[in-house]
ROSE-4610 file (N, C-alpha, C; in Angstrom, 1 decimal, always signed):
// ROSE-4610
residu = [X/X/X/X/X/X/X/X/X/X/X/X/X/X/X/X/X/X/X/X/X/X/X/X/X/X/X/X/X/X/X/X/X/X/X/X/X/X/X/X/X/X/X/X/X/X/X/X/X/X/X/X/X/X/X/X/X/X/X/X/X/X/X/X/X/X/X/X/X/X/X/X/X/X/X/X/X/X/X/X/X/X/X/X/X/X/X/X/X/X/X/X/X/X/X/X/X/X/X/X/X/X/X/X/X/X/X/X/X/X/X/X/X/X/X/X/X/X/X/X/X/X/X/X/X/X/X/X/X/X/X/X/X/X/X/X/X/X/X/X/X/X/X/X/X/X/X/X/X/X/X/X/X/X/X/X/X/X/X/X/X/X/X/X/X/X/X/X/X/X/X/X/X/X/X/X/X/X/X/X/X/X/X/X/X/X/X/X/X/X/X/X/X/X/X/X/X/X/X/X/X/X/X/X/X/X/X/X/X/X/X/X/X/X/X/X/X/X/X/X/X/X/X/X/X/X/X/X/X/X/X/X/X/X/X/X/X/X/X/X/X/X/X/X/X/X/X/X/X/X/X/X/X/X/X/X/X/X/X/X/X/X/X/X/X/X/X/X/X/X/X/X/X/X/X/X/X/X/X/X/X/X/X/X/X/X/X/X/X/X/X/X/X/X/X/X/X/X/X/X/X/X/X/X/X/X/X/X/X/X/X/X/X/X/X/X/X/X/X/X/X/X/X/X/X/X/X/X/X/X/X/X/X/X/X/X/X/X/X/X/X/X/X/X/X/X/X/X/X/X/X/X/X/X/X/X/X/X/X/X/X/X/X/X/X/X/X/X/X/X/X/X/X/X/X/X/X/X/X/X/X/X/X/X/X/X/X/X/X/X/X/X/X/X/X/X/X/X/X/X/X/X/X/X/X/X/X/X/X/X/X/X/X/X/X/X/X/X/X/X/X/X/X/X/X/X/X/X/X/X/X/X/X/X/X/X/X/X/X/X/X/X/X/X/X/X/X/X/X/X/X/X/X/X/X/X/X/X/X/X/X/X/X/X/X/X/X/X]
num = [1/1/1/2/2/2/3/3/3/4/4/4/5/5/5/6/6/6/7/7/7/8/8/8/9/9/9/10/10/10/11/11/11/12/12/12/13/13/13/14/14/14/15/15/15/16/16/16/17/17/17/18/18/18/19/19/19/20/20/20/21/21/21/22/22/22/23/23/23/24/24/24/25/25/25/26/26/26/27/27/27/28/28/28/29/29/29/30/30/30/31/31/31/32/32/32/33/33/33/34/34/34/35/35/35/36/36/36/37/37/37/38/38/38/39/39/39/40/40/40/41/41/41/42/42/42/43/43/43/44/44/44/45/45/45/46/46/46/47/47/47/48/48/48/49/49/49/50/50/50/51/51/51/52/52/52/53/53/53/54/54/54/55/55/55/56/56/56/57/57/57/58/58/58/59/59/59/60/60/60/61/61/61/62/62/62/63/63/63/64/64/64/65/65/65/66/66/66/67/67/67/68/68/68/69/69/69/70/70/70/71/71/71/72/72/72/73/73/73/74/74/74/75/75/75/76/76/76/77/77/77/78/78/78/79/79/79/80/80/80/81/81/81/82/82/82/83/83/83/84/84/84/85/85/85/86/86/86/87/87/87/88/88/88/89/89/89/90/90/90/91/91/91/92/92/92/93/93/93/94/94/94/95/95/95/96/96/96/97/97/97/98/98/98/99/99/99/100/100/100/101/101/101/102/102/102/103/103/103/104/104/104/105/105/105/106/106/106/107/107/107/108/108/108/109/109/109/110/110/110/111/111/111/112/112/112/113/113/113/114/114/114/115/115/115/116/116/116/117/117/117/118/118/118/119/119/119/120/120/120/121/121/121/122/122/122/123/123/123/124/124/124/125/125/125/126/126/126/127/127/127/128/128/128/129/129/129/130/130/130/131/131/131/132/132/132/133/133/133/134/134/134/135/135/135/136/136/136/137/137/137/138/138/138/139/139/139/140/140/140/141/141/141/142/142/142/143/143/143/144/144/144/145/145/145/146/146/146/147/147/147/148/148/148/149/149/149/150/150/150/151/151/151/152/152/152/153/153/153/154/154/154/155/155/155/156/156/156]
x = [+42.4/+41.1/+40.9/+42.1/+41.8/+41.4/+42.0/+41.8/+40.2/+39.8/+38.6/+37.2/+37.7/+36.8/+36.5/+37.6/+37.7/+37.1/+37.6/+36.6/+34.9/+34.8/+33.2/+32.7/+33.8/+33.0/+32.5/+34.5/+33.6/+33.6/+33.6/+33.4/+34.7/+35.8/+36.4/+38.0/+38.6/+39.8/+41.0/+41.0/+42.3/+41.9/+40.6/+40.1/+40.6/+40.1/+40.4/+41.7/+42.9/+44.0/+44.4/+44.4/+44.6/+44.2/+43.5/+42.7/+43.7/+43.9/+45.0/+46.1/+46.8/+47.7/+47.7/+46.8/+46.5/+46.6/+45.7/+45.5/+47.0/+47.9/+48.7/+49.9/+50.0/+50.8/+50.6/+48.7/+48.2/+49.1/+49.1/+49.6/+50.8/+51.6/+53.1/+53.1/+52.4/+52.6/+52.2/+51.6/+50.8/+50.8/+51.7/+51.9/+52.2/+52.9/+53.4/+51.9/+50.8/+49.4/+49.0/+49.1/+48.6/+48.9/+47.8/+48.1/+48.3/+47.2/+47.5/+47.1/+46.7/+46.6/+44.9/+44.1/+43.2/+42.4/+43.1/+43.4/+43.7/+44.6/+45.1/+43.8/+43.6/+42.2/+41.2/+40.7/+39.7/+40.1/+41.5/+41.7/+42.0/+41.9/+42.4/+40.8/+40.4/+38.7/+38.2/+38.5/+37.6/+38.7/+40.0/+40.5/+40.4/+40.0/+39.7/+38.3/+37.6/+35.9/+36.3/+36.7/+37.0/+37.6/+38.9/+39.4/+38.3/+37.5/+36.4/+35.4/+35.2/+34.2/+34.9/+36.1/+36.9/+37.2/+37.4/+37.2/+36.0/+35.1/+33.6/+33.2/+33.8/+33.5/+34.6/+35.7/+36.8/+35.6/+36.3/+35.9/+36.2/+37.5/+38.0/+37.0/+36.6/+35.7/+34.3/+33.6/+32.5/+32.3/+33.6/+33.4/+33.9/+34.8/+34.9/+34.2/+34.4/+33.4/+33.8/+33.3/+33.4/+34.2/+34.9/+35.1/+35.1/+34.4/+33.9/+35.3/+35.5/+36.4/+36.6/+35.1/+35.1/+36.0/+36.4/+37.1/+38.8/+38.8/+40.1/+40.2/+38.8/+38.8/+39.4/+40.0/+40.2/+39.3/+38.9/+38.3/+38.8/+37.6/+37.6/+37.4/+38.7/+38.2/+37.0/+35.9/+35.0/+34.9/+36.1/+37.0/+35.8/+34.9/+34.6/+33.3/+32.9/+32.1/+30.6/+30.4/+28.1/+27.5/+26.0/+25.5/+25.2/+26.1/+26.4/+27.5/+26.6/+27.5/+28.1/+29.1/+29.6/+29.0/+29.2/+28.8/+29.5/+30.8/+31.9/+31.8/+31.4/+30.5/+29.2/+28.4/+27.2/+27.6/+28.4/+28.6/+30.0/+30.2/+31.0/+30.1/+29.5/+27.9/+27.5/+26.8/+26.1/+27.2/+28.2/+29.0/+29.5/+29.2/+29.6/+28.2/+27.1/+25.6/+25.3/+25.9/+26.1/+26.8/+28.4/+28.4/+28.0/+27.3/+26.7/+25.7/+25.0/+24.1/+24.2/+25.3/+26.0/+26.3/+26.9/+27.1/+26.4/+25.1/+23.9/+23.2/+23.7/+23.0/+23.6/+22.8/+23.6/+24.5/+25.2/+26.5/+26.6/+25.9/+25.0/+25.3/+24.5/+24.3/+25.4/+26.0/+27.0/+28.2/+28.9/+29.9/+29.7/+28.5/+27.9/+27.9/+27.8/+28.1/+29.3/+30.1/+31.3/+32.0/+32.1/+32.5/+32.3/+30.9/+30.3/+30.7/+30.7/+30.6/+32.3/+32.6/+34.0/+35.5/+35.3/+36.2/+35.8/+34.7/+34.2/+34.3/+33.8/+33.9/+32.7/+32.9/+31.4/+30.8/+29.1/+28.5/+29.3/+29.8/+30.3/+31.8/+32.5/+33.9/+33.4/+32.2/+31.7/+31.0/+30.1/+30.0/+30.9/+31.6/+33.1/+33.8/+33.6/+34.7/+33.7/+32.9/+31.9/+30.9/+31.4/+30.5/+29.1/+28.9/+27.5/+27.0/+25.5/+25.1/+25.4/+25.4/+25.0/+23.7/+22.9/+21.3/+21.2/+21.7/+22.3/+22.7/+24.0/+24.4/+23.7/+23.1/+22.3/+21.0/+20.6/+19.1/+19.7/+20.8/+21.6/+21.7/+22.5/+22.4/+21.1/+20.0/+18.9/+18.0/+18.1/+18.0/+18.4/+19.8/+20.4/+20.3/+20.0/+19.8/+18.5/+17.5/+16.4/+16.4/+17.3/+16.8/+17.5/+18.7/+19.7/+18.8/+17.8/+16.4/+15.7/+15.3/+14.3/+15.1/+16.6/+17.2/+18.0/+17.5/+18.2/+16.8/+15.9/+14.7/+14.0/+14.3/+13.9/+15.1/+16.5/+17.5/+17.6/+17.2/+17.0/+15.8]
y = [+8.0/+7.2/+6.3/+5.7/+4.9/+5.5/+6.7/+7.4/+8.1/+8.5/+9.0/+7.9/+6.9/+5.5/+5.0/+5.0/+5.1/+5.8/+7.3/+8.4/+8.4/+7.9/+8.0/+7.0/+6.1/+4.9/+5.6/+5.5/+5.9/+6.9/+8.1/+9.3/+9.9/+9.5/+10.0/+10.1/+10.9/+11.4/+10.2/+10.0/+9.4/+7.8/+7.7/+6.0/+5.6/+6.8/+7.0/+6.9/+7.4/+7.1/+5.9/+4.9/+4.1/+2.7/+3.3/+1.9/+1.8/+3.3/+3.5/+2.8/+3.2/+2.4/+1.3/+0.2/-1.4/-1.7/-1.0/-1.1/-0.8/+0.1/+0.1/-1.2/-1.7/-2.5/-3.8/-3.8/-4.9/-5.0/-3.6/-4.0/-4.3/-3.9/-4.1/-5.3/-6.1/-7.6/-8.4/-8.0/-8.5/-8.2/-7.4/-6.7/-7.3/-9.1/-9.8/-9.9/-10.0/-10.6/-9.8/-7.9/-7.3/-7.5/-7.7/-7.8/-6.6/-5.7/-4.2/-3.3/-2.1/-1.2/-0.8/-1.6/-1.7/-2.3/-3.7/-4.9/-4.0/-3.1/-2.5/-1.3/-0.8/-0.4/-0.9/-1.9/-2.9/-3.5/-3.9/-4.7/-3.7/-2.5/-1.5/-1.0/-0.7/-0.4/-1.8/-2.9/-4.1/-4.2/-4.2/-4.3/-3.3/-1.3/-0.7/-1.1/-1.9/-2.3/-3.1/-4.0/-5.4/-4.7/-3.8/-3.3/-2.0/-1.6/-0.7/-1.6/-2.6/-3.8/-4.2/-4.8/-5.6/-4.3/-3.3/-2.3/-1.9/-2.2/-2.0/-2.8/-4.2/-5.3/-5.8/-5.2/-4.9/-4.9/-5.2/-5.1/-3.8/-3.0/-2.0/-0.6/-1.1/-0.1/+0.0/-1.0/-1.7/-0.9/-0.6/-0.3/+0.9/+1.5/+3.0/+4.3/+5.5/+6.3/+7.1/+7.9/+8.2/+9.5/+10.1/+11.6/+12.5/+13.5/+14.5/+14.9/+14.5/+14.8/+16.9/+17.4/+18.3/+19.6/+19.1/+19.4/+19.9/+19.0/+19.0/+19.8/+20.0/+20.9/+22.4/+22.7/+24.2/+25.3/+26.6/+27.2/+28.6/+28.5/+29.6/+30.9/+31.9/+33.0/+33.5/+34.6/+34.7/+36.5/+37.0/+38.1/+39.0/+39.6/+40.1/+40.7/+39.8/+39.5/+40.1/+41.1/+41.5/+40.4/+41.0/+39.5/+39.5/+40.2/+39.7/+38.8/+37.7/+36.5/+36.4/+36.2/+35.9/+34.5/+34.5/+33.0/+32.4/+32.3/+31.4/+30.9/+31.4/+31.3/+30.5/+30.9/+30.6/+28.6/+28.4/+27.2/+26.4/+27.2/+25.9/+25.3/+26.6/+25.8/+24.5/+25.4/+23.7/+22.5/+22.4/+21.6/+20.6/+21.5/+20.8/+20.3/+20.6/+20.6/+19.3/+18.9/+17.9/+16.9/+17.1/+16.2/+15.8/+16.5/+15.7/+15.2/+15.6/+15.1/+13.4/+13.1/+11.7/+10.6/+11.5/+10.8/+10.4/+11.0/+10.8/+9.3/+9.1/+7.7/+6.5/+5.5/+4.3/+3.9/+3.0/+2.7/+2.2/+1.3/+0.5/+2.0/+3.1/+4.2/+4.9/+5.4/+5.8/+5.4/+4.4/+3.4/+4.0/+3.6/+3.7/+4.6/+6.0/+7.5/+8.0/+7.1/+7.6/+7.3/+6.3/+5.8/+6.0/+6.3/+6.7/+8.3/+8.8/+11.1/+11.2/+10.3/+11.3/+10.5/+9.0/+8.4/+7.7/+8.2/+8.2/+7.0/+5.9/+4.4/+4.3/+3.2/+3.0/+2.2/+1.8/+0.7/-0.3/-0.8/-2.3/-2.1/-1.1/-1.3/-0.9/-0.5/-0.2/-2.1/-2.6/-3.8/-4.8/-4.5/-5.8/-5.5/-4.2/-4.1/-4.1/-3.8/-4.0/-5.6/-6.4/-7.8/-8.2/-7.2/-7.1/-7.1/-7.2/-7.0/-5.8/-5.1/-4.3/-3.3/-4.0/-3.8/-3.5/-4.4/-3.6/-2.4/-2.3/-0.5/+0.2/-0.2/+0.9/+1.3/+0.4/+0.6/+1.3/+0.7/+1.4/+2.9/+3.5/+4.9/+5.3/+4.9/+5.5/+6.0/+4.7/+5.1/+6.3/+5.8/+7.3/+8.1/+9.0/+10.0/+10.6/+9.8/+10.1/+10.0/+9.6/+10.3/+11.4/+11.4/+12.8/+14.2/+13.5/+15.2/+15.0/+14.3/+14.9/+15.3/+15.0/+15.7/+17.4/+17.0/+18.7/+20.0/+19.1/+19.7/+20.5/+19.6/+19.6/+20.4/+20.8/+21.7/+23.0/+22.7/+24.4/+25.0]
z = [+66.1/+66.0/+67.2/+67.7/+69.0/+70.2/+70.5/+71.2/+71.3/+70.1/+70.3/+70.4/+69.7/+69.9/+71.6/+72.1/+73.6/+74.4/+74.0/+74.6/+74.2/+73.2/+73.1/+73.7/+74.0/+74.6/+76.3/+76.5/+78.4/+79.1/+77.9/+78.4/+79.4/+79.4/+80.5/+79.9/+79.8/+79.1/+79.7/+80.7/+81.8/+81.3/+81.4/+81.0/+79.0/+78.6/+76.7/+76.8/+77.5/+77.8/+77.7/+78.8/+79.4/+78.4/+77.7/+76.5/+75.6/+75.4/+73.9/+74.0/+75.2/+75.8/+75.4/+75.9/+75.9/+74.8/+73.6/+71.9/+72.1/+72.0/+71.0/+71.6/+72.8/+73.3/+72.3/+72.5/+72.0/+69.9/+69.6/+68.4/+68.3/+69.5/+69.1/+69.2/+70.3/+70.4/+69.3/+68.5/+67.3/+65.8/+65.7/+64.7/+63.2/+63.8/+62.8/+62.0/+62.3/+62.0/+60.9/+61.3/+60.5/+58.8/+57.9/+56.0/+55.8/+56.5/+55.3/+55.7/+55.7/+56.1/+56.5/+55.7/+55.7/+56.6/+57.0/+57.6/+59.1/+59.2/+60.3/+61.2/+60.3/+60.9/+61.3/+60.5/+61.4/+62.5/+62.7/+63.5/+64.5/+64.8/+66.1/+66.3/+65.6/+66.4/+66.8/+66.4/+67.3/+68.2/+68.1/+69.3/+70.6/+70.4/+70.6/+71.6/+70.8/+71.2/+72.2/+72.4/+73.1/+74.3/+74.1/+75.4/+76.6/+75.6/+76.5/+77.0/+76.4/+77.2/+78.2/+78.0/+79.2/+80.2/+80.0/+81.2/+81.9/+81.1/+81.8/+82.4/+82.0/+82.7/+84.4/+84.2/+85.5/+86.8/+87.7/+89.0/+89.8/+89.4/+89.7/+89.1/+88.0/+87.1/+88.2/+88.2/+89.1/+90.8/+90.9/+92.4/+92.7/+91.3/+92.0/+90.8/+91.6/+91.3/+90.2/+89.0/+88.0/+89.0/+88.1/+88.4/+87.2/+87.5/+86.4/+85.5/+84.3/+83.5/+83.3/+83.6/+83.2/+83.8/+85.3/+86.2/+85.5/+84.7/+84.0/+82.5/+81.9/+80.5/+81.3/+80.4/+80.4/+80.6/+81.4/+81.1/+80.1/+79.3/+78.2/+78.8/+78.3/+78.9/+77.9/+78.3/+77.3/+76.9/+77.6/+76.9/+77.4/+78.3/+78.8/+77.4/+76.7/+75.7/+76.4/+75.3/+76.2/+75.3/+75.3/+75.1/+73.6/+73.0/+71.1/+71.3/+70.6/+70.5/+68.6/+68.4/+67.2/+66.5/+65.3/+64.6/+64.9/+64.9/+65.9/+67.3/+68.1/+69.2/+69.0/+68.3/+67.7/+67.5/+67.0/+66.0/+66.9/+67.6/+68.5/+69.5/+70.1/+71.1/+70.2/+69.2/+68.6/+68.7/+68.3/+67.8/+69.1/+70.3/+71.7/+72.2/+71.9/+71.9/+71.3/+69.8/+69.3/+70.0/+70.4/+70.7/+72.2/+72.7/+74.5/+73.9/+73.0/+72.6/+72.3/+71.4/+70.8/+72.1/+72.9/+74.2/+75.6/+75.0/+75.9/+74.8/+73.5/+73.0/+73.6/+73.0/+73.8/+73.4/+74.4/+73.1/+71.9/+71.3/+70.7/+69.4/+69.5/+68.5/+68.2/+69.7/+69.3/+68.7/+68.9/+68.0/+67.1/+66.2/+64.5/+64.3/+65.0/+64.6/+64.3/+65.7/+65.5/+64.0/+64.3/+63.6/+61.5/+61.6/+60.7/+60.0/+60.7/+60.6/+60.9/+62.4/+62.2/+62.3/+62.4/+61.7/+59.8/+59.3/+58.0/+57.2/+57.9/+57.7/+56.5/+55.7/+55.2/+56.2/+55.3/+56.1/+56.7/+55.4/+55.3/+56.0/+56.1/+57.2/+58.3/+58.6/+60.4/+60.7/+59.6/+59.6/+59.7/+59.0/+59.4/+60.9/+61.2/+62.8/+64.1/+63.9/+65.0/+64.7/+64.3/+63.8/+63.9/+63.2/+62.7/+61.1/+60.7/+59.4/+59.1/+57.5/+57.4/+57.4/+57.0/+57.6/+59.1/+59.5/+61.3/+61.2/+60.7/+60.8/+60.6/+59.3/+58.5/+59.7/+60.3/+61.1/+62.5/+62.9/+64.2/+63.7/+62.4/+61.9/+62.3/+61.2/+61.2/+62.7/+63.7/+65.2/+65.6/+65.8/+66.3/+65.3/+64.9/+63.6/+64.4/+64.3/+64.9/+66.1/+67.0/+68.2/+68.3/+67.6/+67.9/+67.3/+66.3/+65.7/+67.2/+67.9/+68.5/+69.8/+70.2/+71.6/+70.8/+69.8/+69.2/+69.1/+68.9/+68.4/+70.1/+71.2/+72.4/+72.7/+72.8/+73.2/+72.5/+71.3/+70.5/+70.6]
């Protein structure tokens, strides 16, 4: 969960890394604090949150240059495939279509998605970790929702 809260933050596998790092040091140092398990999850996505801010906010972040993570994905062999594509094919496109899509919102939207669809938070535990209303979430969801119909509607 820390790890992919990281990665949706700054997009970059080695930086999603390097946060995780920080969070989990941060828990060992801290660990006497945690009540409960419940208690332990909230407290690793706002600590999660706090460590992608304070890296965005670095001076080292500030002055050097992004490098394309994609350099580093694997490539898929595509098995010398003609141009019938399988539904498996079919539905991993979307699914990676989806998510550039999520990561083209702002951060602001995406947090709330993540958080929401695929770490499966309610309102009110995405409200308690990110310190906001819930009427907030709820309107943050509904935003992004709607812009994610009209960048899907515009790519399909």
């Amino acid at each position: 969960m820390v790890y992919r809260i990281a990665y949706v933050q700054t997009k970059s596998l080695a930086q999603a890394e390097d946060i995780q790092q920080d969070v989990f040091m941060a828990l060992v140092r801290y660990s006497d604090r945690i009540k409960s398990e419940q208690h332990l999850k909230a407290w690793l996505i706002r600590v999660t949150q706090n460590a992608c801010k304070k890296h965005f906010r670095s001076l080292w972040f500030r002055l050097s240059v992004p490098y394309d993570d994609a350099l580093f994905k694997e490539q898929e062999d595509d098995g010398g495939g003609g141009p019938v594509q399988t539904a498996q094919e079919e539905e991993r496109e979307d699914i990676e279509l989806v998510q550039d899509m999520v990561e083209e919102l702002p951060e602001s939207y995406r947090i709330v998605i993540h958080l929401f669809y695929y770490e499966q938070l309610s309102v009110r535990e995405i409200a308690s970790a990110i310190g906001a209303t819930e009427a907030n979430v709820k309107t943050r969801l509904s935003r992004a929702r709607e812009k994610l119909r009209k960048l899907w509607e515009e790519r399909r």
